[in-house]
N, C-alpha and C positions, 0 to 999 in steps of 0.2 A: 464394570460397566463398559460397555465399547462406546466409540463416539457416535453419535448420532449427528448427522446434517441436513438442514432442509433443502431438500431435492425441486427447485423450481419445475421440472419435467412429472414431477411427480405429486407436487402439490404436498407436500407433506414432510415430516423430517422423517428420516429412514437411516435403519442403523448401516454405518460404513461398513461394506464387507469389501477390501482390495482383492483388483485381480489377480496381484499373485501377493501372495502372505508375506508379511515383513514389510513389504514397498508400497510405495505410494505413487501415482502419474501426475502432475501438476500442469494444465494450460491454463495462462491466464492473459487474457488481451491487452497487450500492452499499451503503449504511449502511441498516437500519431503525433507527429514530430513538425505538424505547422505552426507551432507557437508553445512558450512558456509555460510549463505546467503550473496550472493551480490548484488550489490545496482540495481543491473536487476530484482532479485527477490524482492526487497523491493516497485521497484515502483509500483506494479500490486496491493501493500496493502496500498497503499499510494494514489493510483486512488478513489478505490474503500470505502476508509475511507469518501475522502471529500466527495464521492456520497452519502453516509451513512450521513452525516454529514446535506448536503443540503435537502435532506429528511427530516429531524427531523427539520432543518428550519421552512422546509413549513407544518409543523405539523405532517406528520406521524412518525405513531409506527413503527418501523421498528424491524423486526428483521433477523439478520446478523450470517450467519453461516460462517467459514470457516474453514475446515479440514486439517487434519494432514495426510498424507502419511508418515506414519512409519515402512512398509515393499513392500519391491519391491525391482528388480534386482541390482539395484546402491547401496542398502542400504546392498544387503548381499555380495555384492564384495567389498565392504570398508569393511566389517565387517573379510571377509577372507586375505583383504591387510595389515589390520594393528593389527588381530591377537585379536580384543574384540567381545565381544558377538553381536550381528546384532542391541538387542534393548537397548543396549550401546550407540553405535554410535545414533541412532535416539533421542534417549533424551538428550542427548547434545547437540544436532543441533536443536533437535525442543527450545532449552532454548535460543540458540542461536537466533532464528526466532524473539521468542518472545522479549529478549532484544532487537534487530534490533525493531521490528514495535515500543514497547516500548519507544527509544531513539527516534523516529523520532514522537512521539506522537500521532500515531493510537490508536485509540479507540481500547478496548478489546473486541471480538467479544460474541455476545447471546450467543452462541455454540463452541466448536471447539472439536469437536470428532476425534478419532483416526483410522484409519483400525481396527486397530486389534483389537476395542474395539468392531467392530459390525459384527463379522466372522457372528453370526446368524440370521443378518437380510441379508448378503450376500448369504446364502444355504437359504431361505427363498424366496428369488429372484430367484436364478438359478432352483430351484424346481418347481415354479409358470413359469418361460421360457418356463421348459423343456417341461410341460404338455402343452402349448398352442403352443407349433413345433418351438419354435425360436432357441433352445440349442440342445445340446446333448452330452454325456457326451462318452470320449475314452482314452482308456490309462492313466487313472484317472482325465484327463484335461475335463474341461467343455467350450464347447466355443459357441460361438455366429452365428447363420448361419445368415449368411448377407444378400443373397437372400429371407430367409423369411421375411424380411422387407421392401416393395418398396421403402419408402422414406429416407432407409437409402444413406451418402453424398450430401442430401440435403442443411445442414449447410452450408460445405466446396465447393458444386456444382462443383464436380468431378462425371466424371464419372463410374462407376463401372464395365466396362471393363476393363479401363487403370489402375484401380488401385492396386498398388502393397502394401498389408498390412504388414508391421512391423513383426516380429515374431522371436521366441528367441529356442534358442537349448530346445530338449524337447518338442516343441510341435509338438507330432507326434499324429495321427488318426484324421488329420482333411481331413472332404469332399469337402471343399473346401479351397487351400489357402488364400484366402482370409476373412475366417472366424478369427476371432480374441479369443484370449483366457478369460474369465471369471475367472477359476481357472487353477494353474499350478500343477498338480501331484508334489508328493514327492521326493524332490534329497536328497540324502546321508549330513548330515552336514548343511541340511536347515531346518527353522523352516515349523512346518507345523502344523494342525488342523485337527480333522477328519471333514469327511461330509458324505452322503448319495453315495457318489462314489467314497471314498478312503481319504486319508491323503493329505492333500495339504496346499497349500497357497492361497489366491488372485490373480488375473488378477489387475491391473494397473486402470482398467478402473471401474469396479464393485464397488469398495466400494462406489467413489460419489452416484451413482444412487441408492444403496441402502441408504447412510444416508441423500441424500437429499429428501427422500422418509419418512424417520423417525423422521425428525426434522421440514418437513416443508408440509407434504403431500403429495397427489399427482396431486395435482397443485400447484407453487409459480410465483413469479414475476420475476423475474432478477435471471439469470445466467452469473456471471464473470469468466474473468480470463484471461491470455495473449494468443496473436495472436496464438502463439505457439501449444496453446490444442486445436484449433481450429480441427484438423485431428491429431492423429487419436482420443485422447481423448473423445472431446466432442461431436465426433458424435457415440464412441462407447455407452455414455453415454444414449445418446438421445435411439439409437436402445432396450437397458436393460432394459428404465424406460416406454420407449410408448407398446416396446412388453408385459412389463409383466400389462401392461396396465396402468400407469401415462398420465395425460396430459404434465406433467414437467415445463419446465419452458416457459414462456410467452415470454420474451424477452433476447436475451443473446449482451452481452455486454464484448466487447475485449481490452484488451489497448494493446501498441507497444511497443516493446521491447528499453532499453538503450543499444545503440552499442556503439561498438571502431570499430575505421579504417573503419567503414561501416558495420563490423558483429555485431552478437547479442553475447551479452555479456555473457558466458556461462563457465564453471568450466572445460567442455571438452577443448575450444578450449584453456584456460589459459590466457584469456583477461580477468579475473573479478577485479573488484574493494571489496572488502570483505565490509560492513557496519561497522564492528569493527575498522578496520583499517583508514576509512574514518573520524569517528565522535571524531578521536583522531586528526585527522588536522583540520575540520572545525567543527563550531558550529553545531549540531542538526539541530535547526531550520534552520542556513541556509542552510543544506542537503536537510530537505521536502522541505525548496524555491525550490530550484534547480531541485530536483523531480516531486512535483506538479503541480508547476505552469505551464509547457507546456499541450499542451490538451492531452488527456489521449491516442487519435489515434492514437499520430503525435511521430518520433520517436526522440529519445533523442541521439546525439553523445556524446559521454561522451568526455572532455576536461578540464584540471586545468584551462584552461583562461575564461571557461563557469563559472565555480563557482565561479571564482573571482567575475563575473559579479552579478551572484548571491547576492553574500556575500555584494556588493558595491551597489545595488539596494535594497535589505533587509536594508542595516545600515539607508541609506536616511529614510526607514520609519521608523522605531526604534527611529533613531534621533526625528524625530515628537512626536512620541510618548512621549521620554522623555522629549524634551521641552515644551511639552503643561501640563504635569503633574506637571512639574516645574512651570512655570506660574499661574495654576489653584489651588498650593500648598497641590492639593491632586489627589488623581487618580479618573480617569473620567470612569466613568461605559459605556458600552457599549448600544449604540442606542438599542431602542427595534425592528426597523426594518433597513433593508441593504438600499441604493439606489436606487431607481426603474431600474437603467439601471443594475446593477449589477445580479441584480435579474433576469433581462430578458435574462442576457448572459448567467447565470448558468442551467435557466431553456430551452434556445437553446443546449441542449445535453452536459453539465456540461462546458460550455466558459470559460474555466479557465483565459486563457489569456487574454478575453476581459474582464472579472472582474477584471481582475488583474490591466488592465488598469485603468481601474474607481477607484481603492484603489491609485493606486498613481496619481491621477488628484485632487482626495480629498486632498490628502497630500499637494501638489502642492498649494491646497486653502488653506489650515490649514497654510501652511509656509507664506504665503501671510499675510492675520490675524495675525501672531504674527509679523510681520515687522511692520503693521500698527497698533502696540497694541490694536487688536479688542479681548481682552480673550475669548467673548462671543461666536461669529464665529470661534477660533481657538479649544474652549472647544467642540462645535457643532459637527463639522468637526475630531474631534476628537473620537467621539461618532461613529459617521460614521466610520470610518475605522475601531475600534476594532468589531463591528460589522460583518464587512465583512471579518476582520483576524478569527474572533472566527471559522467562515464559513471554510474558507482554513485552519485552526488548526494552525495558525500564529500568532496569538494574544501574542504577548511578553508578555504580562502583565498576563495571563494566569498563574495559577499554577504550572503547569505541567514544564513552560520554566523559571519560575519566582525563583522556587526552591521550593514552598510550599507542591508541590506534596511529597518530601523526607525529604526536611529541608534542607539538604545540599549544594544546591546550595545556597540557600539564606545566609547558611551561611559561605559560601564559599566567595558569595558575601560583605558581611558584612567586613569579614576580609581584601578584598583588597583593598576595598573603606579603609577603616581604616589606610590603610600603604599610598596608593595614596594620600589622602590629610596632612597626615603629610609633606611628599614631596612635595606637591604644598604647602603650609602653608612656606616652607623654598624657595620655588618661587615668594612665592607673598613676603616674606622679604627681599628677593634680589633684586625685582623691586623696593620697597618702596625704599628701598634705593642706587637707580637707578645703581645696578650692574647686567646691562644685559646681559652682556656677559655670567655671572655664571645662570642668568636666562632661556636662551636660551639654555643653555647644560644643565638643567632639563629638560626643554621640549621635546628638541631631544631626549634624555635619557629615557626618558617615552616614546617617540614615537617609538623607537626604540626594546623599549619590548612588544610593540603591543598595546600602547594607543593613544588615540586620545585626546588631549585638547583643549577644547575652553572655552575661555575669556568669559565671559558671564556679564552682570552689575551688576548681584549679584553674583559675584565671578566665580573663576575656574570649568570647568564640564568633568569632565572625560569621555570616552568609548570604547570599544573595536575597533580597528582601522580594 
């Protein structure tokens, strides 16, 4: 079965055929860098990672861009609110990003270029527009005439009467309002760049179409990014890169946003959840559970009783994991391929949830097997699931979650385990010498600090509760 994706442009799922065989093109719109990511902005890298991820499964080369928006309107009003220079603020926040995707274990992407790093492949663009009637440049702004386009809001399939464009103070001498800006002329106190029609900055929309133009051509496969850039972003996108003559991209691919109270979780409206804040009360790993695992279209309410869920649906398989390691007296390397059914769900337009299903069905066998001491089928079944965790970037036993990626967790881990069983060691010698009572307020006591103990026949097993 090849993968199939639902194709936003196309309204429907359509099976992937890459432009060239074996490879894959990845853009995906990344971070704007005027404040702290929150876990709305994490999921669209969190989507798009396992997509990446499932690709390289089924053998392709993939390669994966995604950009930095490090100037724009939001980023020079924070920059005049709190009084530091504009690419101040952006390199904090882009550091910020990257700890965010980092902590939740996204892959680091082929590419990730800047705005401001490629002002001259954007006047390189707007020059090649102007001369073929799409632009025109007024009162030093360059923008986009949207009539010279027919199939421009074809993405978003609005119509271009009704439609009202977005537009910010300053842009004056346009022919039509609803032409969108490319570059913004020079204001007092903003940073700007020359070009072929004055001092300015960027348009919002221009840099992707030029860097996914310089890193990927002018054709690739896959265009992401949340529902949200669907208008006016990415269909300014499309008009830039087909007018100055790209084919672009093949198929575009949207996920849905994490709400609160039924809105989309956003910095304006002051509903976010910040990812710093977050990965200091729950585990990493089980933030991506919580993230990931729903399908990438379907929308996320955000609620602390969802993550509990999370958190208590993750430990069950963890548990597995470390019981069968336990048993097997070493750790069990992952199958060299997934489940057939697993495989089928991911390649139905990335099935997260129905995969997910099939990972704890196996689990479900695995715990079966070690009831009826079968090491064989529980070591098997074991194989299977890291497997399918490595897929969803879930695999506990991984580096990255394990501690090996830094050292420090593992030996962070070292040390607690070290203090834990000195305190069960004065548990089990309060049972031996049947004083339960003092045994049971070890237990609670540990439970109580957020452990979890089980009795096991070869002695006491700690874990995070």
């Amino acid at each position: 079965m090849s993968i199939r994706l639902y194709d936003t442009s196309a309204r429907q799922i359509r099976d992937f055929i890459p432009l060239s065989p074996g490879c894959v093109s990845i853009y995906l719109c990344g971070a704007t860098v005027q404040a702290a990511p929150h876990i709305g902005h994490i999921r669209s890298g969190l989507n798009f990672d396992i997509m990446r991820r499932w690709f390289v499964y089924r053998g392709y080369d993939v390669t994966f861009v995604r950009n930095v928006t490090d100037i724009d309107d939001k980023i020079i009003k924070k920059a005049a609110e709190y009084g530091e220079p504009w690419w101040a603020i952006g390199y904090r926040n882009e550091c910020a990003f990257n700890a965010a995707y980092d902590a939740l274990g996204c892959l680091r992407p082929t590419y990730e270029p800047r705005a401001t790093g490629h002002v001259p492949e954007m006047i390189e663009m707007m020059r090649g527009l102007i001369e073929r009637g799409h632009a025109y440049a007024a009162d030093g702004n360059v923008y986009f005439d949207v009539r010279s386009y027919p199939d421009y809001l074809a993405l978003s399939n609005q119509d271009l009467d009704d439609l009202r464009q977005p537009s910010d103070e300053g842009e004056t001498g346009k022919r039509d309002p609803r032409d969108f800006a490319m570059w913004k002329a020079v204001k007092p106190g903003e940073p700007s760049w020359d070009t072929p029609w004055g001092r300015g900055r960027p348009g919002w929309h221009l840099e992707c179409s030029a860097m996914a133009h310089k890193y990927l051509g002018e054709a690739f496969d896959i265009h992401g990014g949340g529902i949200d850039l669907i208008f006016p972003h990415h269909e300014n996108e499309i008009a830039q890169a087909k007018g100055y003559g790209d084919a672009f991209a093949g198929y575009w691919c949207h996920n849905a946003w994490v709400t609160m109270s039924g809105e989309k979780m956003s910095k304006s409206l002051d509903n976010s959840v910040l990812v710093s804040d977050m990965v200091k009360r729950w585990r990493p790993i089980v933030l991506r559970y919580y993230l990931g695992t729903p399908h990438y279209r379907s929308m996320i309410e955000y609620s602390e009783e969802a993550l509990r869920e999370a958190e208590s649906a993750f430990a069950r398989i963890e548990g597995f994991v470390q019981r069968v390691c336990e048993k097997a007296g070493k750790t069990v390397e992952p199958a060299d391929e997934v489940p057939l059914a697993f495989a089928e769900a991911m390649d139905d337009d990335l099935g997260v949830p129905q995969a997910l299903a099939i990972v704890h069905t196996t689990v479900r066998q695995g715990n079966s097997a070690l009831t009826a001491d079968d090491k064989e089928t529980a070591v098997a079944r074991l194989a299977e699931v890291r497997a399918m965790l490595g897929v969803l970037g879930l695999d506990p036993l991984d580096e990255h979650w394990s501690g090996g990626a830094s050292g420090r967790g593992e030996d962070l881990h070292g040390v607690v385990d070290s203090l834990v069983r000195l305190v069960l060691e004065q548990r089990q010698a309060a049972r031996a010498r049947k004083d339960y009572g003092t045994a049971d307020a070890i237990r609670d006591q540990l439970q109580q600090s957020g452990l979890a103990i089980e009795d096991t026949p070869s002695g006491p097993r700690w874990s995070l509760s």
